[in-house]
N, C-alpha and C positions, 0 to 999 in steps of 0.2 A: 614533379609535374605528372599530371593527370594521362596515361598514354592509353588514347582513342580508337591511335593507329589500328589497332591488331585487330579492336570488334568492327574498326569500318571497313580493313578491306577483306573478312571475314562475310561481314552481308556484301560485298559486292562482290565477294569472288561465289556466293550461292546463286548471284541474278548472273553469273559468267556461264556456270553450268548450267541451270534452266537455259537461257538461249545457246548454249553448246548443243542440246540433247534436242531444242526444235529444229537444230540446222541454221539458226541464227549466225552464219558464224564470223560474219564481221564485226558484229556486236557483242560477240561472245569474247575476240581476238582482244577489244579495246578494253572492256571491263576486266580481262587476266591481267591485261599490263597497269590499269590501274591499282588492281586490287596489290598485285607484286611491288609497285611502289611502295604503298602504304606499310604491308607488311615490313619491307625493307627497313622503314622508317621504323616503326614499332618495334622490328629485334633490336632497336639499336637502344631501347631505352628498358625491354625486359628485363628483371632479375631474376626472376624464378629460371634456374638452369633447365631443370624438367622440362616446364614450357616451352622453353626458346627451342631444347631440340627436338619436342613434336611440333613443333609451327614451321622448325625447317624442312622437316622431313615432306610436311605438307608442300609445301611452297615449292621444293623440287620436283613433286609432283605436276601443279602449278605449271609451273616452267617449262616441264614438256611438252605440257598438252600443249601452252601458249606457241610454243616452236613449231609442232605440227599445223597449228591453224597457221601458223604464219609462212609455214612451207608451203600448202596446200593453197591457200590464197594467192600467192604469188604465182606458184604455178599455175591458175587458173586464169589468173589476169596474163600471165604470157601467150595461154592455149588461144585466148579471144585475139590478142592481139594478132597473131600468126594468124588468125581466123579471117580478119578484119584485113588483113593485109594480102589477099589474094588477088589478083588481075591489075597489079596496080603499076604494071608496065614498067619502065627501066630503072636501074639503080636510083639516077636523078631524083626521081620521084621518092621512091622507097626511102631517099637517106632525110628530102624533105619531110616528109611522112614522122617518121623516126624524131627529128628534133620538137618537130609540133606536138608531137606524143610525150618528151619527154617533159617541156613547158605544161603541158595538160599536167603528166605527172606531181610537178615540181608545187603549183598551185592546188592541186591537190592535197601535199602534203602538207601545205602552208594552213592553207583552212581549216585541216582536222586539228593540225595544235592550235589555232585560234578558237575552232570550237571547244575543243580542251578546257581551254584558257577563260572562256566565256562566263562559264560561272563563279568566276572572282572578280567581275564586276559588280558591284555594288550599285543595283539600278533605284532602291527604294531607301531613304534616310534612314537609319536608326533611330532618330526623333533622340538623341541625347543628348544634350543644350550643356554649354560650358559649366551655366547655374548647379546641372544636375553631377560635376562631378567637385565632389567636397575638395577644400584644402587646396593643395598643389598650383600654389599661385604662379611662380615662377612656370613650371614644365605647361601651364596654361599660356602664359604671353610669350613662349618663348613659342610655341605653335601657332599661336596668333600674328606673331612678326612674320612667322617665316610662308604661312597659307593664307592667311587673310587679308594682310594688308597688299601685297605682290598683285593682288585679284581685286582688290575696293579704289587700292590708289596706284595703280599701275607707272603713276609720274613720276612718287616718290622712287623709283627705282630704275634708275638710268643713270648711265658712265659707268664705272667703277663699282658703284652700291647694288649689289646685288644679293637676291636673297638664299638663302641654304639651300644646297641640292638636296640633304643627307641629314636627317635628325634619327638621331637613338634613344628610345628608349629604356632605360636599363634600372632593374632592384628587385627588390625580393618577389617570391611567386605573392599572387592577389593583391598587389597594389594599388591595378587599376590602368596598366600601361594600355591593355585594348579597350578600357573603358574610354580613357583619352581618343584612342585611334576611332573610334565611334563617335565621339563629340566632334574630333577633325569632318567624318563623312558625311555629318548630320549641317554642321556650320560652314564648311567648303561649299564656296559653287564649284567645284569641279569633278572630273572624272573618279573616281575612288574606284581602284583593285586591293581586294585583300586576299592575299596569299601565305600560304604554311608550303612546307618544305614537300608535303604530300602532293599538291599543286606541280611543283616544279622537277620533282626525280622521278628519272624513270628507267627502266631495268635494260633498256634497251639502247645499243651504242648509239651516242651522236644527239639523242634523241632529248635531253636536260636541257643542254647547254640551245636547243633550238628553239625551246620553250622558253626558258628566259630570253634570249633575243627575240622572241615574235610579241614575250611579255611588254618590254621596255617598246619597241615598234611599235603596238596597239596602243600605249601611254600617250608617245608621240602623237600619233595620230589624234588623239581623241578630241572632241571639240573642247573646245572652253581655254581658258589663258594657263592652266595648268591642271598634269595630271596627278594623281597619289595613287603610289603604291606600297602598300602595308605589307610589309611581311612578318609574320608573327613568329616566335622562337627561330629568328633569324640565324643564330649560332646554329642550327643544326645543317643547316645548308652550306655556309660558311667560318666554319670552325679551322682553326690553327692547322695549316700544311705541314703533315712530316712527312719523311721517308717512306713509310707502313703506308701511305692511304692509296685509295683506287685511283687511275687516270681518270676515271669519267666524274669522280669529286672534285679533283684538280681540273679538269675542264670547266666544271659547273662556276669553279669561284673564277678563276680566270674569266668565264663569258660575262660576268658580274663585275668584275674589275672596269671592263672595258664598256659595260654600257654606263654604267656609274659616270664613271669620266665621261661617256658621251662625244665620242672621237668622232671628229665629223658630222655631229648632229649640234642640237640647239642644245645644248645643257640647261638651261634656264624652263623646258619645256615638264619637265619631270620632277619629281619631289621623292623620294625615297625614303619610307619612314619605317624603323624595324624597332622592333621589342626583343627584348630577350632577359633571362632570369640568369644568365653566366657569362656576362660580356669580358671575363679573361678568359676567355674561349674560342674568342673572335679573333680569325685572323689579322695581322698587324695592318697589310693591306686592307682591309675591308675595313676595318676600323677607322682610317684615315680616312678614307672615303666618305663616312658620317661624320660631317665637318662641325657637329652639336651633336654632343652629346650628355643624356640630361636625366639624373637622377632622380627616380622615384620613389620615396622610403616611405616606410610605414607614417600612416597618419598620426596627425597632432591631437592630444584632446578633444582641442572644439573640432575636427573634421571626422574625431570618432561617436562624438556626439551628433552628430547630422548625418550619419551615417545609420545609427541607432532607429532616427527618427524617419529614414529614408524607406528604411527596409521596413519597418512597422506599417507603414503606409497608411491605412486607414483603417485598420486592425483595433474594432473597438478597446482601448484601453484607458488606464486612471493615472496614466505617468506625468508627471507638471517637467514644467523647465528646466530645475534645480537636480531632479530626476535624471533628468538625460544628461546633465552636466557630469551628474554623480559617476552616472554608468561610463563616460569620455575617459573620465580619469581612471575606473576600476579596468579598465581594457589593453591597459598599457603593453604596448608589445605587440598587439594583435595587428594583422593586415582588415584590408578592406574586405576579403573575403572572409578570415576569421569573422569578422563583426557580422556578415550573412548568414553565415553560419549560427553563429550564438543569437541571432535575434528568430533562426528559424526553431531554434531550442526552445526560447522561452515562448513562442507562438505554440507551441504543444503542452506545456505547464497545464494551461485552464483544461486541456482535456484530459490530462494528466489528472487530475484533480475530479473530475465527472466519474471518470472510472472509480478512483479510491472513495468515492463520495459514499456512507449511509442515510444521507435524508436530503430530498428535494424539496425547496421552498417554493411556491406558484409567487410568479414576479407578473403579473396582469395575466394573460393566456398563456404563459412558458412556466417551464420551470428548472430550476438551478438547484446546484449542490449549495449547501447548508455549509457558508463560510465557518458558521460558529461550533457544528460537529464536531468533537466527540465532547467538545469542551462546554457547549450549554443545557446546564442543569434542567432544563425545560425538555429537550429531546431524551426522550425514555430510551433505553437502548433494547433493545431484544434478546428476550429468555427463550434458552430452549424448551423450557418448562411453558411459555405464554399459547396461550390458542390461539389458530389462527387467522381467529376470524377477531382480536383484541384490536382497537385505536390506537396506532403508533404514531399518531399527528401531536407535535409541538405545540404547549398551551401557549407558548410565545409569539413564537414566528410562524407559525406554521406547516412548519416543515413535516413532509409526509414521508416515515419509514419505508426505504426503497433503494433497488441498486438501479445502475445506469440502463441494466436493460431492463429492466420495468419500466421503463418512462418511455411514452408512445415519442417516436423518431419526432412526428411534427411540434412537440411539446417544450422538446427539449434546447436551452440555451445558454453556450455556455459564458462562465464568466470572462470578465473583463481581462486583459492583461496586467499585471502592476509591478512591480520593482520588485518585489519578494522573488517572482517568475525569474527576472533576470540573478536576482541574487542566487539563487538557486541552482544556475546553471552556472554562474561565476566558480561554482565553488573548484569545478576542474580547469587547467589551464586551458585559453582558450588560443593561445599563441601558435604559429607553425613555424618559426622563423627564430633558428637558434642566436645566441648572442656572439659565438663564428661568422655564422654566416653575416653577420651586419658588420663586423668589422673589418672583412674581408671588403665589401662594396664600400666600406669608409676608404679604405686603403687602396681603392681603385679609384676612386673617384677623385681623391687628393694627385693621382698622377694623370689623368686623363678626360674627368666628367667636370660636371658640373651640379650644382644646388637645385632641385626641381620643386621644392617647398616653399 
């Protein structure tokens, strides 16, 4: 996994100290504890030893400073208050005084984690239609039973019949699990939050496990017949309890136990949908709790040929049907983002090919590299011996002796894509996903999951 952590709260703990240095310093106070999560999160996936322990070194720095502003704050808020509380006549008064101060307090704190929380709502579609994600027939209706029809036919779903609180996503890295979770937010009439674990930890006691309750609260609340909440690499929030770990981890899954279940609330209100790339990682508890759980595995042929032709887009090229069938089958092993990957390879092939070019052919106003160079007996090649001011134009084609950068910018066009491009790139493996690791998610899935294909 790709870990973000460490450059995101690297630029946020930079916009801490710029408003630390204006005197900013409530805004300075939120962005250190942000950035401190994040990092948090990030040591936990570095490998490089060197790094981790200059990012600690850092971050205890971090830390201090965040404690002063948080000393210093608070002191300041007591100065006012003591300020604010002068002439205000007998105990009676004083102690009313005091509880209305602390409910101010209390609401307070409520709104800053709701503001928090705020931007994991998902206010604008992704516009990614069930059409747009190849294959995965099953892990598609099995999202459609449990989001769609709960909200179109509300009828069907009364007594006993009721639909999934808890679906999992779970398979190798790039299958597409947040692809799906974008097709949910795009296709759902409802509220969509999407959340990662840097969302919800935070360095500070008490303070996780309040985020996650105000998280499932806002869910509640929100209009429409249901709400969704995504949370992506779900294991690293809720990973297997041992003895070694911190309380304020075991808080975090504990507060997540109990809204999951939905104790005294509407259960039926909420949909809790999580991804994850190591679902035997997942505590036994939390596990249960995703009452569906549904297997994503590497694409089939035809879903890696449509995938081929997804990513090509409108990329002028010369590939037919039989083409992309071909490319399905040579891809075996590859995930969805392998296929991204290798289609963004062979989209650099044609310029690939501009650069190594010696002769350009004028194709109406443009002009291209010379497909038939070095190999057509009509293109002269160039002597060190020739003058040079000699005709190196092709009695053929026409092709005019030249490198890439000779050719004026507006002139220049490059070739088509074609199958040679993709072969070309074939030739190294294009797989990320060892054949371990696939049989380990076969052997999890025979005791726990389900078929998403």
């Amino acid at each position: 996994m790709q870990n973000n952590f460490i450059p995101d709260a690297i630029d946020i703990v930079s916009r801490a100290i710029t408003a630390d240095n204006s005197g900013d310093y409530p805004t300075a106070l939120n962005l250190y504890r942000d950035a401190l999560s994040r990092f948090t999160i990030g040591l936990k996936y570095e490998k490089n030893e060197s790094r981790k322990k200059l990012i600690l070194e850092r971050v205890e720095g971090y830390m201090k400073r965040a404690e002063e502003l948080r000393d210093y704050l608070n002191k300041q808020a007591e100065i006012e208050k003591q300020g604010g509380a002068g002439g205000g006549g007998g105990a009676g008064g004083a102690g009313t005084k005091k509880k209305g101060e602390e409910d101010d307090t209390a609401d307070a704190e409520k709104q800053k984690l709701r503001g928090a929380l705020s931007g994991a709502v998902v206010t604008e579609k992704p516009n990614v239609k069930w059409e747009d994600v190849a294959g995965l027939r099953m892990a598609k209706e099995s999202l459609k039973e449990t989001v769609i029809l709960p909200t179109r036919f509300p009828q069907l779903f009364t007594g006993k019949r009721r639909p999934f609180k808890g679906i999992l996503l779970y398979g190798p890295p790039g299958t597409g699990k947040s692809y799906l979770a974008k097709a949910v937010a795009t296709e759902a009439d409802s509220t969509f939050f999407s959340v990662s674990s840097a969302d919800l930890v935070s360095k500070w006691q008490g303070e996780s496990e309040r985020l996650v309750r105000n998280l499932f609260e806002m869910a509640r609340e929100s209009p429409g017949a249901k709400a969704i909440i995504f949370i992506d690499e779900v294991d690293s929030l809720c990973g297997s309890r041992s003895e070694g770990e911190s309380d304020s981890a075991r808080r975090i899954k504990t507060e997540f136990l109990v809204q999951m279940d939905g104790v005294g609330k509407n259960e039926g209100d909420v949909l809790v949908l999580g991804a994850t790339n190591v679902p035997w990682e997942l505590d036994a508890a939390i596990r249960r709790r995703f009452e569906k759980r549904v297997y994503i595995p590497l694409p089939e042929p035809e879903a890696r040929a449509i995938m081929v032709k997804l990513h090509l887009g409108d990329t002028p090229n010369n590939l037919s049907e039989s083409d992309f069938d071909t490319l399905g089958r040579l891809t075996k092993g590859a995930s969805g983002s392998d296929i991204k990957v290798l289609v963004k390879e062979a989209l650099m092939e044609p310029l690939r090919r501009c650069q190594q070019a010696q002769q350009f052919m004028p194709i109406g106003n443009y002009l291209m590299p010379c497909e038939q160079y070095p190999n057509c007996p009509y293109c002269p090649p160039k002597l060190s011996s020739d003058p040079p001011n000699k005709d190196y134009t092709c009695k053929r084609c026409k092709a005019i002796r030249m490198q890439l950068w000779d050719v004026p910018s507006e002139k220049l066009k490059a070739p088509d894509v074609n199958v040679k491009d993709f072969q070309t790139v074939l030739r190294h493996s294009v797989s990320s996903v060892s054949k371990e690791e696939l049989e380990k998610y076969t052997e999890w899935t025979k005791q726990f999951g389900q078929e998403g294909a």
